[in-house]
C-alpha positions as CSV (number, residue, x, y, z in Angstrom):
1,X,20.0,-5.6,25.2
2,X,19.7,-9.5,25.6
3,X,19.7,-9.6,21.9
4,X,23.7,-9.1,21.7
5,X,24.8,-9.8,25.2
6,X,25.7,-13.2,24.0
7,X,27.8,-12.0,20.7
8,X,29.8,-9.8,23.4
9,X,30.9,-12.7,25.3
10,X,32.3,-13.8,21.8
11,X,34.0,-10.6,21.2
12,X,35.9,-10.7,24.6
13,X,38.2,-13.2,22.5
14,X,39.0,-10.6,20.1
15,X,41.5,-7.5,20.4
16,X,42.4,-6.8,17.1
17,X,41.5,-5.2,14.2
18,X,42.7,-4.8,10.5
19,X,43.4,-1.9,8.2
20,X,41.7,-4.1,5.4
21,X,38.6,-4.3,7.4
22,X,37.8,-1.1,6.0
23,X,39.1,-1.6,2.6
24,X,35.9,-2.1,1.4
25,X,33.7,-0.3,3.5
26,X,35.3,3.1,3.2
27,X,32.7,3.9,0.7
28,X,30.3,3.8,3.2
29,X,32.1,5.1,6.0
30,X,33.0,8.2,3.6
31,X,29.5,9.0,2.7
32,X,28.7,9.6,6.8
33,X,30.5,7.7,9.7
34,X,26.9,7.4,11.1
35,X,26.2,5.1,8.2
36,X,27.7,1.8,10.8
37,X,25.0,3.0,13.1
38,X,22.6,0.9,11.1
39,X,19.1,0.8,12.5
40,X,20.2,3.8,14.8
41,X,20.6,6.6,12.0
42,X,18.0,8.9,12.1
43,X,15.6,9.0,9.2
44,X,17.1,10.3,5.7
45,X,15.0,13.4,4.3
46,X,14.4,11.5,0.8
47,X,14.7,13.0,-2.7
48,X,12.3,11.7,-5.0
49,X,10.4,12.3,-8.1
50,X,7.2,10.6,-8.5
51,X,6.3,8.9,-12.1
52,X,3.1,10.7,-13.2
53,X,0.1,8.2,-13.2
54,X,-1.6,6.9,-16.2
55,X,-4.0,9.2,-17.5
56,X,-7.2,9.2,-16.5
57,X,-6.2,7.7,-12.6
58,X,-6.8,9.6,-9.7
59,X,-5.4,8.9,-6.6
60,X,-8.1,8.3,-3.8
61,X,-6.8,5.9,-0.4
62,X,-3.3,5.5,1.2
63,X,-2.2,2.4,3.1
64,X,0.8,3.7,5.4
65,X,3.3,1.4,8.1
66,X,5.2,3.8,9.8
67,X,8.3,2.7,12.2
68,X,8.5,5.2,15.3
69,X,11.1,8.3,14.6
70,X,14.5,8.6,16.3
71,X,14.8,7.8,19.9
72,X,17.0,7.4,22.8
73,X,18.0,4.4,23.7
74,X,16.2,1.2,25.5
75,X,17.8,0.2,28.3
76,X,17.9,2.2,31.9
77,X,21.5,1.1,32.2
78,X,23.1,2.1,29.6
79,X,25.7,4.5,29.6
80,X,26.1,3.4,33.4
81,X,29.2,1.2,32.9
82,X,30.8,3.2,29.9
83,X,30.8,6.7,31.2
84,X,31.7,5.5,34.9
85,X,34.8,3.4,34.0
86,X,35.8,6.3,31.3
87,X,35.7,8.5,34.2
88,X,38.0,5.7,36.0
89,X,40.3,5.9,33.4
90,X,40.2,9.2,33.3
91,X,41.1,9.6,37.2
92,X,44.5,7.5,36.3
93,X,45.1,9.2,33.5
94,X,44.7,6.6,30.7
95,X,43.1,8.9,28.3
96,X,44.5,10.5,25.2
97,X,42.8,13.7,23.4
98,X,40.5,11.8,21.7
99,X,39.4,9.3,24.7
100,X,38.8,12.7,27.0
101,X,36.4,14.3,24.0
102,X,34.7,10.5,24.2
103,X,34.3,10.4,28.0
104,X,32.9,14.1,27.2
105,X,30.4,13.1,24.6
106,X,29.2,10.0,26.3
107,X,28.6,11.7,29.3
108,X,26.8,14.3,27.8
109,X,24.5,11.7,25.9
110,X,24.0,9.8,29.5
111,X,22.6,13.1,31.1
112,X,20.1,13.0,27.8
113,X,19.0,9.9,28.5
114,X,17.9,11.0,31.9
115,X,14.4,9.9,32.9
116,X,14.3,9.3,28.5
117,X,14.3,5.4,28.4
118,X,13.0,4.3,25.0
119,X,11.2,8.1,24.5
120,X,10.9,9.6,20.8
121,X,13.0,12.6,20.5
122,X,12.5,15.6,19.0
123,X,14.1,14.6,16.2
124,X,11.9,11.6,15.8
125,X,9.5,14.7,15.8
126,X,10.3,15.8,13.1
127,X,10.9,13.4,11.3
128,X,7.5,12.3,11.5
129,X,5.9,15.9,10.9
130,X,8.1,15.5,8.2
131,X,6.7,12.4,6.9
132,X,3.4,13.4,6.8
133,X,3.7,16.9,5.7
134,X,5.2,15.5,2.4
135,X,2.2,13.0,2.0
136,X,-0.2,15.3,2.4
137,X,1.9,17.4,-0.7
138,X,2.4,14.6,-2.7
139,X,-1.3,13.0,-2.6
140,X,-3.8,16.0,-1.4
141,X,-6.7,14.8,-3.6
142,X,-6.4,11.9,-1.4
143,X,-7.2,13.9,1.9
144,X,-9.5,16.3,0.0
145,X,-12.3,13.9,-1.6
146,X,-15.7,14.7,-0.1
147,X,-17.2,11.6,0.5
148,X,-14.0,9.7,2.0
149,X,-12.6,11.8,5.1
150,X,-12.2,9.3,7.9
151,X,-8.5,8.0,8.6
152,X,-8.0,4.8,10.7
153,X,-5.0,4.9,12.8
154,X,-3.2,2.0,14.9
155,X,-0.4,1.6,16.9
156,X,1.8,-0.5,19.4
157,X,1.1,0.9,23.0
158,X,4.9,1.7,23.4
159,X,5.4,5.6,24.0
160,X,7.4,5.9,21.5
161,X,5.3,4.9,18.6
162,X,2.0,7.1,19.8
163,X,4.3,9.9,20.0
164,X,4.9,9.3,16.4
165,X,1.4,8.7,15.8
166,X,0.4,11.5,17.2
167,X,2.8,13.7,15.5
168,X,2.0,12.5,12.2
169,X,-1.6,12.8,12.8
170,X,-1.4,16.3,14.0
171,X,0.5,17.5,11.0
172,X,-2.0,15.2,8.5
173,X,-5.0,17.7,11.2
174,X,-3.4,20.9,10.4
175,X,-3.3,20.4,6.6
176,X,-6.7,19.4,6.5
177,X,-9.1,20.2,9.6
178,X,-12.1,18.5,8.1
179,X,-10.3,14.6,8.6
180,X,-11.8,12.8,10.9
181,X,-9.2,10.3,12.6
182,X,-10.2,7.1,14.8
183,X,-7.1,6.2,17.1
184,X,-6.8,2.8,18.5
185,X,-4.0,1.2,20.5
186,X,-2.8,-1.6,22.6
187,X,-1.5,-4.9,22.9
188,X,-4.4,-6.0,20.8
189,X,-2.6,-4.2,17.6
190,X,0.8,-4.9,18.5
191,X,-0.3,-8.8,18.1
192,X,-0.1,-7.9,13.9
193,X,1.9,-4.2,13.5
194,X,5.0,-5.8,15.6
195,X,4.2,-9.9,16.2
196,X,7.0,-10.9,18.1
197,X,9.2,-14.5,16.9
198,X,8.7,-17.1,19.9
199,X,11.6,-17.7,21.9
200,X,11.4,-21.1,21.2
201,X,12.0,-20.5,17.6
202,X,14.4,-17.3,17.9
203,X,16.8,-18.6,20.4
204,X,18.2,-21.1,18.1
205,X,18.7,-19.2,15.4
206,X,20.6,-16.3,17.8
207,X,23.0,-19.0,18.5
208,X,23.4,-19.4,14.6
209,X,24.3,-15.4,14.3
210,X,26.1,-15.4,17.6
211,X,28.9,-17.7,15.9
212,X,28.5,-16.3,12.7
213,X,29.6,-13.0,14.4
214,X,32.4,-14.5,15.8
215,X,33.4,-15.9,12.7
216,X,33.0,-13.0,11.3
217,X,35.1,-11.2,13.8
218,X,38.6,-13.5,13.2
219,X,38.0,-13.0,10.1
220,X,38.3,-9.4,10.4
221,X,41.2,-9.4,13.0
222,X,44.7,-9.3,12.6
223,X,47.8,-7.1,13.6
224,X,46.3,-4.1,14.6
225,X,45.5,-3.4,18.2
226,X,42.3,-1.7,19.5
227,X,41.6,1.4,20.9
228,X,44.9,3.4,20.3
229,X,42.8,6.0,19.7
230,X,41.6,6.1,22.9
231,X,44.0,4.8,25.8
232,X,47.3,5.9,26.7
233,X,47.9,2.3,27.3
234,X,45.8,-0.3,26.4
235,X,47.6,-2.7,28.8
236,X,46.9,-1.0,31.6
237,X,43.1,0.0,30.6
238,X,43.0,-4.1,30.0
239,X,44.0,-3.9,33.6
240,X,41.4,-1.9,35.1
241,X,38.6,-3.9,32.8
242,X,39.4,-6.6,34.5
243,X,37.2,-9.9,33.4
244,X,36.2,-7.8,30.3
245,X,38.6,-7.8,27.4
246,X,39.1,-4.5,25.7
247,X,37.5,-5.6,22.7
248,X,34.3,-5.9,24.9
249,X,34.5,-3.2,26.1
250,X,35.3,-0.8,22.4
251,X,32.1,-2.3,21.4
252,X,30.0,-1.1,23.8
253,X,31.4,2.3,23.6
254,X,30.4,2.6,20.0
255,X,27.3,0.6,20.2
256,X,26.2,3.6,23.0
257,X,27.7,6.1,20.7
258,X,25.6,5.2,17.9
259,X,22.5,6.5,19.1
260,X,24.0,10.5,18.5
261,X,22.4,11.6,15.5
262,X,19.2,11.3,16.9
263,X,19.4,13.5,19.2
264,X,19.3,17.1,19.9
265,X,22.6,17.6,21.5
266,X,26.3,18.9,20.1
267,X,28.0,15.8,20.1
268,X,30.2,13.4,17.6
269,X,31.5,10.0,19.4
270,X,31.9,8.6,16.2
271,X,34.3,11.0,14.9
272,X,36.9,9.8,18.4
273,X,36.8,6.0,16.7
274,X,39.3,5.0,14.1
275,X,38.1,3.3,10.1
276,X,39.0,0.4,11.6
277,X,36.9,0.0,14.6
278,X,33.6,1.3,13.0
279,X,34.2,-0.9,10.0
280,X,34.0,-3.7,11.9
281,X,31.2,-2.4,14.1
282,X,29.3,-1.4,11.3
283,X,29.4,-4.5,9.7
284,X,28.3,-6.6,12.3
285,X,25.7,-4.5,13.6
286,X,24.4,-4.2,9.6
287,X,24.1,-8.6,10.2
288,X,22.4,-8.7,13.3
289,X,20.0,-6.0,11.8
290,X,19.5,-7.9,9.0
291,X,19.1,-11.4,11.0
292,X,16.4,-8.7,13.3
293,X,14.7,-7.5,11.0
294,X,15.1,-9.8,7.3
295,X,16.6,-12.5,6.6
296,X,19.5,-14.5,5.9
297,X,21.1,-17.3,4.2
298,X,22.0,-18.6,7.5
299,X,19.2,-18.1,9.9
300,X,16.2,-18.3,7.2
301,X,12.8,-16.2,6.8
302,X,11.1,-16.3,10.3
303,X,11.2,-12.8,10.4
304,X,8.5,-13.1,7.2
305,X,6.2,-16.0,8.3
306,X,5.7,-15.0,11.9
307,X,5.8,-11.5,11.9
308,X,5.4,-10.3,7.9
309,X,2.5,-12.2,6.8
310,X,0.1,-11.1,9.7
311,X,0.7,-6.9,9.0
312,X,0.3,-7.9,5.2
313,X,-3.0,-9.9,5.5
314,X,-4.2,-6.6,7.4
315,X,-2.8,-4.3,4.4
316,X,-5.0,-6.2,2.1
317,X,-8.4,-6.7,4.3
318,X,-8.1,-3.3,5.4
319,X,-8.2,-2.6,1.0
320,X,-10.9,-4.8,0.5
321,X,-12.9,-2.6,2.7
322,X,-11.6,0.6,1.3
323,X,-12.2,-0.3,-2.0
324,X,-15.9,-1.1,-1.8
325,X,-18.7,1.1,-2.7
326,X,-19.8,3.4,0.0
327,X,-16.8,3.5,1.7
328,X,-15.7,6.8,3.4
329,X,-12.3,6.3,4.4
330,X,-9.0,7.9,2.5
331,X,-6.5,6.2,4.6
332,X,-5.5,4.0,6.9
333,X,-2.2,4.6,8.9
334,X,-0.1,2.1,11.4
335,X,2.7,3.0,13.5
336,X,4.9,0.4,14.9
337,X,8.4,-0.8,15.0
338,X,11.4,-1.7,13.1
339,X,10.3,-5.6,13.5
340,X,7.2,-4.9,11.9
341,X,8.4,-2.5,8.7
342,X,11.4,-5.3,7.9
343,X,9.5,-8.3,8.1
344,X,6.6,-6.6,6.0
345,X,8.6,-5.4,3.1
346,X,10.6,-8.6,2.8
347,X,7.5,-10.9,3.1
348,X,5.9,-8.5,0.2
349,X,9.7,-8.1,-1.5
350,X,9.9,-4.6,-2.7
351,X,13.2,-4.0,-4.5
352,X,16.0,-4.8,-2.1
353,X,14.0,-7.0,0.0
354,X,13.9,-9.4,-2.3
355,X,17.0,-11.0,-1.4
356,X,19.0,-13.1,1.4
357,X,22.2,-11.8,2.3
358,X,24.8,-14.3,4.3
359,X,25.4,-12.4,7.1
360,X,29.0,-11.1,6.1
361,X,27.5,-9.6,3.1
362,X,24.3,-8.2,4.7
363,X,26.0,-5.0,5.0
364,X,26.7,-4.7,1.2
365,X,23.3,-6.5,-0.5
366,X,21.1,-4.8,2.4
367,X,22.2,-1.8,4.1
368,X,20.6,-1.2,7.3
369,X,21.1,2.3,7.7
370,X,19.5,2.9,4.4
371,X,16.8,0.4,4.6
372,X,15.5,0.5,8.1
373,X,16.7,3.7,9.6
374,X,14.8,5.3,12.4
375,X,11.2,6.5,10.9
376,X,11.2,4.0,7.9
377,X,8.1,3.5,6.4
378,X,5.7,1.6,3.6
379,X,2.9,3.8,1.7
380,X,1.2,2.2,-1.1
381,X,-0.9,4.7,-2.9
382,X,-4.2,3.8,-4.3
383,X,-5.6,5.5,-7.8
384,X,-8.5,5.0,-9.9
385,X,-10.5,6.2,-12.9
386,X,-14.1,6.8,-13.8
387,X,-14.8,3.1,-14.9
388,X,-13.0,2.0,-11.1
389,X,-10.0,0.2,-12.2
390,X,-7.8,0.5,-9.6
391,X,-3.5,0.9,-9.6
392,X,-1.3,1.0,-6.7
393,X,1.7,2.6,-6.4
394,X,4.3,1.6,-3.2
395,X,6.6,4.3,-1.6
396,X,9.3,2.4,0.2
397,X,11.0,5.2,2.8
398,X,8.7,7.8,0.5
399,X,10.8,6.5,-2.9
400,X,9.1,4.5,-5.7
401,X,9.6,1.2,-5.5
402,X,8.6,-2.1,-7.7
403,X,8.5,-5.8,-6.8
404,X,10.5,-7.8,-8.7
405,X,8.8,-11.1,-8.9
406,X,5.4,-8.8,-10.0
407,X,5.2,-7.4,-13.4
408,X,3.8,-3.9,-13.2
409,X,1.4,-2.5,-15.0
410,X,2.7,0.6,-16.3
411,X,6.2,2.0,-14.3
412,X,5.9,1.4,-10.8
413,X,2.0,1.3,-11.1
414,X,0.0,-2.4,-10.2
415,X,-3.0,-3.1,-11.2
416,X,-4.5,-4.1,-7.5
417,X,-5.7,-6.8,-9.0
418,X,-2.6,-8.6,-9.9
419,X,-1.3,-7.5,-6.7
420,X,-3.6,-8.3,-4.6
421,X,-3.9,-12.0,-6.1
422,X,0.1,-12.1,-5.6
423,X,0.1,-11.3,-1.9
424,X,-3.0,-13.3,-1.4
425,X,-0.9,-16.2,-2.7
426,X,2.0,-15.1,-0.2
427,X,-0.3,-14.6,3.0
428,X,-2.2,-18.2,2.1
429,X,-5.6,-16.1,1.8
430,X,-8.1,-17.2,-0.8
C-alpha cells in the first residue's frame, strides 16, 4: 500500500479527465475493461501450439518459476474507507444508479475479504491446477522417465504462494503417483525467488515515478470532470471528502475494484466507471507495474540486478546438477511472487522483456495485464538425444517464447550450451 500512497497525494491535485485519454487505449479497454487492472487480472487460460522438436530430442527436465494465482487483496484496511464513505454518501443521497450498484459491489467484495488478507482464492486454484495439468499434457515423458522421478519444490513462506505450491504439486501427484516431491520453504528461499530492492536504493527511484505519475496525470486532464458517473453532485461529495480531493478518492475506488475478477463472487465495479476514468487508471497503474516489476527509461534496471540475476544464477546451478550423469530429478519447481517472475524474465530478456518503456508508454510496449497477470509463470523445457546434446525450449505464461539478443538453434529451440554461456555472461558466473 506504501508503494502508491505517495502518487495519491499527487493525484489530490487532479479532478479532471479527458475524452482523448482513451483515444488510444480503447483497444484495450474493448478487448476486457479488466485489462487496466494490470497485475490484478487473473491468469489468461493460454492458447498455444508447441513447435515439434528436432528429431531425435526427447524432452527429459523442466525448470518452472511460478508467480502465486489470484488473490484478494493485501491490506486489512482496504475497502474500510471506500465502502464506509459510499455508505455516507449514500445516507445523503449523493448517489446515482450506477454509484448505488458500486457501493453494492464494493461492499460485497469487502465482506470477501473478511478474515482473507493476502489469501489465494479459489480462482488462484485453479489457475494453478490449471497450470500444471497442462504441463504434465504437454511434457509427460518428462514426468514418466524411470530413472529421474524426484521434483524439487521451493517457495516464499507467504500463504499465498504455498497454497499455489501446493495446488500445483497435488495436481503434478495425481497425474503421476510415483513422483517423489521434496518441499522446502522459508525466508531462506525468498532471499533468491523474490529478493527484495533495498530501500535505500528504491526510495529514490519511487520519487522518480511518483512525479512521472503526476506528469503523467496533467497530461491526461482537461475539461472533463470526474465521477459523473457516480455522484449526484460532485460538489457536494468534494464536500463530505473533505481534505481528500475527488480525484483521490475515484482512484481508490477503482484501484479496490480491480481485484474482482479474481474472485468467486457476482460482481462488475468496473463496468460502473466511465472510458475515461479507467483509461487513465489503467495507464498509470500499467507504469508503476512496470517500474515494480521491469524497467524503465526513467528509473533504470534495479529490478534486474538485485532481484533478476540471483533466481537466474539458481535456474542455471540447479541445470548444472540436472544435467549430470546420474542425476534423478525431472524437475525443479519455484513459487514466488510477481517481483520475482518480472525481474527474472527481463534480466534473461524473453521477447517483450527485452525492452525499456518510458513510463507513459509502458502500457503500450509492456502490457501488464498480459505480461505479469496473476499466476504468470517461466518453464524452460529441457530435451536431449541419444549422443546427450541438449536443447531448451522457454514457455513464457505457457507460450513459446525466444530471446532476441540469442540466436536459436532451430525455432524457439537453444542449444543449452549457447544459452547457458549467454546467461552465465549476464549473471557474472564463470
Amino acid at each position: 500500500m506504501k508503494r502508491y500512497l505517495s502518487f495519491i497525494a499527487a493525484l489530490a491535485a487532479v479532478i479532471v479527465l479527458t475524452t482523448s485519454a482513451t483515444d488510444s487505449y480503447r483497444d484495450v479497454l474493448k478487448a476486457d475493461r479488466y485489462n487496466a487492472a494490470g497485475n490484478y487480472h487473473p491468469y489468461p487460460v493460454p492458447k498455444y501450439s508447441d513447435t515439434k522438436a528436432p528429431k531425435g530430442y526427447t524432452p527429459f527436465y523442466v525448470s518452472h518459476y511460478g508467480r502465486h494465482g489470484s488473490r484478494y487483496l493485501i491490506g486489512s484496511s482496504r475497502y474500510t474507507h471506500t465502502v464506509d464513505m459510499m455508505e455516507q454518501l449514500h445516507d445523503k443521497n449523493l448517489l446515482t444508479s450506477e454509484g448505488e450498484a458500486l457501493r453494492r459491489d464494493l461492499a460485497a467484495m469487502r465482506e470477501a475479504h473478511a478474515g482473507q488478507d493476502g489469501i489465494l482464492t479459489q480462482v488462484g486454484s485453479r489457475e494453478h491446477q490449471g497450470i500444471s495439468s497442462r504441463l504434465y499434457k504437454r511434457v509427460k515423458k518428462v514426468f514418466q522417465q524411470k530413472n529421474r522421478r524426484d521434483v524439487l519444490v521451493v517457495s516464499t513462506p507467504v500463504h499465498r504462494v504455498l497454497q499455489s505450491a501446493f495446488n500445483f504439486v497435488g495436481t503434478l501427484k495425481g497425474n503421476e503417483p510415483d513422483l517423489r516431491f521434496q518441499l522446502y520453504s522459508g525466508d531462506k528461499y525468498k532471499d533468491y525467488l523474490a529478493r527484495s530492492v533495498p530501500s535505500s536504493i528504491k526510495d529514490p527511484l519511487d520519487s522518480i515515478c511518483n512525479a512521472k505519475m503526476e506528469a503523467m496525470l496533467v497530461e491526461l486532464s482537461s475539461g472533463i470532470r470526474i465521477g459523473n458517473r457516480l455522484f449526484r453532485d460532485t460538489r457536494k461529495v468534494q464536500q463530505e471528502l473533505g481534505e481528500e480531493t475527488l480525484a483521490s478518492f475515484m482512484y481508490k475506488l477503482m484501484e479496490e475494484s480491480s481485484i474482482a475478477r479474481c474472485l468467486d463472487i457476482d460482481v462488475d465495479p468496473f463496468s460502473h466507471f466511465t472510458d475515461e476514468e479507467l483509461a487513465v487508471f489503467g495507464k498509470i497503474w500499467n507504469a508503476q507495474c512496470a517500474f515494480w516489476f521491469h524497467r524503465t527509461k526513467e528509473t533504470g534496471d534495479v529490478n534486474n540486478t538485485i532481484t533478476g540475476v540471483p533466481l537466474l544464477l539458481d535456474f542455471i546451478r540447479k541445470a548444472d546438477e540436472a544435467l549430470k550423469d546420474g542425476s534423478t530429478k525431472c524437475a525443479d519447481l519455484r513459487f514466488g511472487h510477481d517481483s520475482g517472475i518480472g525481474p527474472l524474465l527481463g534480466t534473461i530478456g524473453v521477447e517483450g522483456y527485452d525492452t525499456t518503456p518510458a513510463l507513459a508508454d509502458a502500457w503500450k510496449e509492456w502490457p501488464a495485464y498480459e505480461y505479469i497477470p496473476m499466476g504468470s509463470n517461466l518453464q524452460m523445457i529441457f530435451y536431449k538425444n541419444r549422443q546427450g546434446d541438449v536443447l531448451v525450449k522457454m514457455l513464457r505464461n505457457e507460450k513459446e517464447t525466444t530471446i532476441p539478443a540469442l540466436a536459436p538453434f532451430d525455432g524457439p529451440y537453444y542449444k543449452w550450451e549457447d544459452l547457458r554461456a549467454y546467461l552465465a555472461d549476464i549473471c557474472g558466473l564463470d
